[in-house]
N, C-alpha and C positions, 0 to 999 in steps of 0.2 A: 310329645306333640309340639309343643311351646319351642322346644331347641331344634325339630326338623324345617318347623316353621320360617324361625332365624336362618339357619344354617341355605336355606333354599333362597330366603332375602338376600344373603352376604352374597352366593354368588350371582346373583341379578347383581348385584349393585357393581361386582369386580367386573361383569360383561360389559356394563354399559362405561365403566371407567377405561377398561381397554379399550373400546369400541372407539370411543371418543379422544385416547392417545392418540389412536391409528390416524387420524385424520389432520393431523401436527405440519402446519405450513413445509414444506422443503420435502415432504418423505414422498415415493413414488403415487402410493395407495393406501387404501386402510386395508387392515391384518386382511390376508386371504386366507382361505382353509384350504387350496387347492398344492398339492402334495409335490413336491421339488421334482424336477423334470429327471425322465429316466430317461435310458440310450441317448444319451450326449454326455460325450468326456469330461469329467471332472481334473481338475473344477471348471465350474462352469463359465465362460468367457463374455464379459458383459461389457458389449463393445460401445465408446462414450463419446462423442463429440460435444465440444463445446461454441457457440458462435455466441459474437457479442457486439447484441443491436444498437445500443445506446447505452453512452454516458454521461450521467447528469452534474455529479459534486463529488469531486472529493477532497474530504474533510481530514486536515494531517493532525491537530492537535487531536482528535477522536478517533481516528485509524479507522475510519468507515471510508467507505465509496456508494455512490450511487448508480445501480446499473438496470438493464432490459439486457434479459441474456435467453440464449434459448439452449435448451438439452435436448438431445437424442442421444435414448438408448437404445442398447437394439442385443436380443440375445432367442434361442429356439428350446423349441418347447415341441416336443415330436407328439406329445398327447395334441396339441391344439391343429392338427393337421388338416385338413380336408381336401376334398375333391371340387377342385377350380370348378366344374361343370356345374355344382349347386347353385353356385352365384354367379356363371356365367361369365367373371371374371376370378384373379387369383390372390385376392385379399378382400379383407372387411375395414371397412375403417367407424371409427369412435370420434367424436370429440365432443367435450364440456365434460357436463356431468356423466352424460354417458360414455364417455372414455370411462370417468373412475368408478361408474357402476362395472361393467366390462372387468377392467382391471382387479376389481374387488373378487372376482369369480375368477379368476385365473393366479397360475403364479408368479410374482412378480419377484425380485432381489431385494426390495426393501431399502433402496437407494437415497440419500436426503443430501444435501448443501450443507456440510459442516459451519460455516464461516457464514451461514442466515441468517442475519440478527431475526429472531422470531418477531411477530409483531408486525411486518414494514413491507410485508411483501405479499405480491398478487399475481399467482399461480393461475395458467388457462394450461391444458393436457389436453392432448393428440392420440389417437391409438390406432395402430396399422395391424393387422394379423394375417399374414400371407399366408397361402395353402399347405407351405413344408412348415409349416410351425414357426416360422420366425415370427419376433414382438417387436415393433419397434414404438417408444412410448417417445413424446414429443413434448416437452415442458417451455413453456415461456416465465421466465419468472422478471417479474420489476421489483426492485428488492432494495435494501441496505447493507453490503458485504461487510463484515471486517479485514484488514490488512493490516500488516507489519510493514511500518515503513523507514529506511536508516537514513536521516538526515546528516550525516558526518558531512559529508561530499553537496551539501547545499551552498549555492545555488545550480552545483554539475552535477546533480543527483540523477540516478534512473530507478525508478522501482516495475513494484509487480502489484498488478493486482488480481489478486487470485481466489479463483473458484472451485474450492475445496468438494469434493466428493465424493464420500464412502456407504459403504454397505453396513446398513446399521444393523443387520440380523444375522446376517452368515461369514462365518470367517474363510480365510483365505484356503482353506482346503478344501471349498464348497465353489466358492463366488472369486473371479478374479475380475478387474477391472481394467481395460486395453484402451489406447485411443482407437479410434474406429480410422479404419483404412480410406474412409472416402475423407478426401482433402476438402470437400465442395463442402463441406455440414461442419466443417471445423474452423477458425479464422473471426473476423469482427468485419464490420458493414465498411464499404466502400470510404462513405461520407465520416466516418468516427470521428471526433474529436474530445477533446474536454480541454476546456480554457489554461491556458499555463504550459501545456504539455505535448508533447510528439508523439503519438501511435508509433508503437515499430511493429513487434511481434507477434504470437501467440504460443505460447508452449507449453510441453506435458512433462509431469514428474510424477512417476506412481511409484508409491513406496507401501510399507505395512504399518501400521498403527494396532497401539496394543486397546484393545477395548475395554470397557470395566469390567467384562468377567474373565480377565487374563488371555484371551485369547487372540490371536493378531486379526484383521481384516484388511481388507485391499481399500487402498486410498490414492485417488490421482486428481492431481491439483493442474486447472491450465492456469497457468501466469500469462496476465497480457501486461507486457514491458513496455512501459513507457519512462519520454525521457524531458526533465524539466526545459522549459526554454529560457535561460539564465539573462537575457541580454537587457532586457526589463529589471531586472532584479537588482544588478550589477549595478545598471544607473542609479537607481534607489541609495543602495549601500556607500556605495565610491564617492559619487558628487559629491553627496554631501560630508561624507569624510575628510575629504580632498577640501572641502572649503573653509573648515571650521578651523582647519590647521594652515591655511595659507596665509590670513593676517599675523597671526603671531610669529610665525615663521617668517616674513616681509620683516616684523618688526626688530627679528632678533639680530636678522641678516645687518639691518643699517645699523650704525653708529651715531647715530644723531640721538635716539631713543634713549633716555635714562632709564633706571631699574625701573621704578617705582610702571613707567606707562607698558614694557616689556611685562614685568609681572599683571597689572592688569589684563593685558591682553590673553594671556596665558592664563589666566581666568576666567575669561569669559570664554574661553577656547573649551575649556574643562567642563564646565557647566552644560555649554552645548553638546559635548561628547556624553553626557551623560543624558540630555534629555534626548539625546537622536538614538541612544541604545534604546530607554526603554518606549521609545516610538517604534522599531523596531522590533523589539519581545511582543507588542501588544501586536505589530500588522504580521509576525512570524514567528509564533507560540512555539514549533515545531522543535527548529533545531537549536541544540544547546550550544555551551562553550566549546564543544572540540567541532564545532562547524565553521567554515569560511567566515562568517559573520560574525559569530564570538570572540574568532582570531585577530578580526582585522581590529576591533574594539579593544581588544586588550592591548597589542601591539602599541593602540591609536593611547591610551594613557601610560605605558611604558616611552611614548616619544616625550609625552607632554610634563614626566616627569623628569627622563634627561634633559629636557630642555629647562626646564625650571632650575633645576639644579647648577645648569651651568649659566644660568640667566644671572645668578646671585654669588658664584665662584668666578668664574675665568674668564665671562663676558665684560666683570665690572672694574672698570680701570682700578679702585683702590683697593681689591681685593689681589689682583696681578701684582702691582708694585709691593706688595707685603711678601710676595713669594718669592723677588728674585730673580736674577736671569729675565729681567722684561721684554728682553728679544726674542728669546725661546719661547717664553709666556705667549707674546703676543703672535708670533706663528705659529701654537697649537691652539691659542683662541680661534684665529682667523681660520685655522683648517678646520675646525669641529664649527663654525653656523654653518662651510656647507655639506660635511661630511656626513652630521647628526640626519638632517632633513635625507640627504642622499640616500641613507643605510633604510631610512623609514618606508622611503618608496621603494626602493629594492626588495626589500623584504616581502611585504603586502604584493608587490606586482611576484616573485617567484612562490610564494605561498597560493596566490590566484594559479598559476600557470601547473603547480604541480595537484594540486585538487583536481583544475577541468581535465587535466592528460590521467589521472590514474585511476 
């Protein structure tokens, strides 16, 4: 009696633990019992639009965005059919809670936002039931996404950010996922913006993912491509690049300057390049050494070492007369102050121009 007793608890307890999965921010509905749709081809085509209302942050050191996005889905269920003349028109509609009551009694695909951060987000649902059995479910979601984002090509980056989507119970020989044919339900709001960056696109990539019980299921991701607006940025980085190196570089040019005031300058030139990088790291966490910015920095203490070096060989008159030939000496000193500065801005201006073109 004692062990039918348990046995009868455990599964109350498994009901109410599934009960209470089902209902997990991102996913359509909670668990239905109502039986996979018959007479319609498999697998079944569960057509997806993505539109996207608002964008609030987004964050590159944590690979989130902040968005208001809306979903329709839409797929037919020949069980849920009726006769338009009940209602006098040729659909039912649902929303709030009563969508997901509705939905709860029907079958639904089991559809969720892979890329939800759980936790961050506030789901309102739509529900349409036209007379031939088509569903079409209507999701608003305000939320926290994650993205992958490649900052090599910063400040001339373009990324995506993307609204990942699968079927978390049926795999692909059951449930397939399509963009939906109607253009009008798919795209982002007139007004879009987000601070920094250009709206361009909106686009689909559905592929298979393998699930944790080895089996593949249907996955289609819209990317909305955006692209950074660099002009802002540049200023930031450049100016002051460009200035910390133009006294010492003045001073190495003139001849009036002995070592000792050239190597100070060429000091303080150092120092500064050093506290403008990590001013720099702190206001753009994002992109490492192999970005525009890490380049222009390293380049920026490879000049300030050639120029040191020859600040205390070839520029210093008693260093030249020790070597010889002071004619030759002193027409490869005079060609290298302006040759050195010359190669530094060459470099930096075609390293800029071959980032924004590729």
């Amino acid at each position: 009696m004692i062990r039918g007793t348990s046995f009868a608890l455990a599964l109350c307890l498994y009901a109410i633990c599934m009960a209470a999965a089902a209902g997990e921010p991102g996913a359509t509905a909670a668990a239905s019992l109502a039986p996979f749709p018959e007479g319609v081809p498999r697998p079944l085509r569960i057509n997806v639009s993505v539109y996207i209302l608002d964008l609030k942050q987004l964050d590159e050191s944590a690979g989130t965005y902040h968005g208001y996005i809306q979903l329709r889905y839409r797929w037919r269920d020949p069980a849920l059919a009726f006769a338009d003349t009940l209602l006098q028109q040729d659909f039912e509609s649902f929303v709030d809670q009563e969508a997901l009551d509705k939905l709860a009694s029907i079958w639904d695909p089991r559809i969720v936002v892979s890329n939800l951060i759980p936790g961050t987000s506030t789901i309102t649902s739509g529900l349409i039931i036209r007379s031939d059995g088509t569903v079409e479910l209507l999701q608003r979601i305000r939320g926290t996404f994650e993205t992958r984002l490649n900052l090599d090509a910063f400040p001339f980056d373009r990324q995506n950010l993307p609204v990942v989507i699968l079927s978390s119970r049926y795999a692909s020989h059951k449930v397939i996922l399509v963009q939906d044919d109607d253009a009008l339900e798919s795209g982002f709001a007139p007004g879009l913006k987000l601070p920094g960056w250009r709206i361009e696109q909106l686009k689909y990539k559905r592929e298979q993912v393998v699930a944790w019980n080895g089996l593949p299921v249907e996955q289609i991701t819209a990317n909305l491509g955006i692209k950074r607006i660099a002009g802002s940025i540049l200023s930031t980085v450049f100016i002051p690049l460009l200035l910390l190196m133009i006294v010492p570089t003045i001073i190495s040019l003139l001849p009036t300057f002995e070592m000792p005031a050239r190597l100070s300058a060429w000091a303080g030139s150092i120092l500064a390049l050093v506290a403008l990088n990590f001013t720099l790291s702190v206001r753009f966490p994002g992109p490492g050494e192999g970005s525009l910015i890490g380049q222009a920095v390293i380049l920026g203490h490879i000049y300030q070492l050639v120029s040191v070096l020859l600040t205390v060989t070839l520029f210093e008159s008693g260093f030249r007369q020790r070597l010889g030939s002071p004619f030759v000496v002193s027409e490869l000193s005079d060609y290298l102050r302006w040759a050195v500065p010359a190669v530094f801005i060459g470099v930096l201006l075609l390293r800029t121009l071959l980032t924004a073109t590729t």
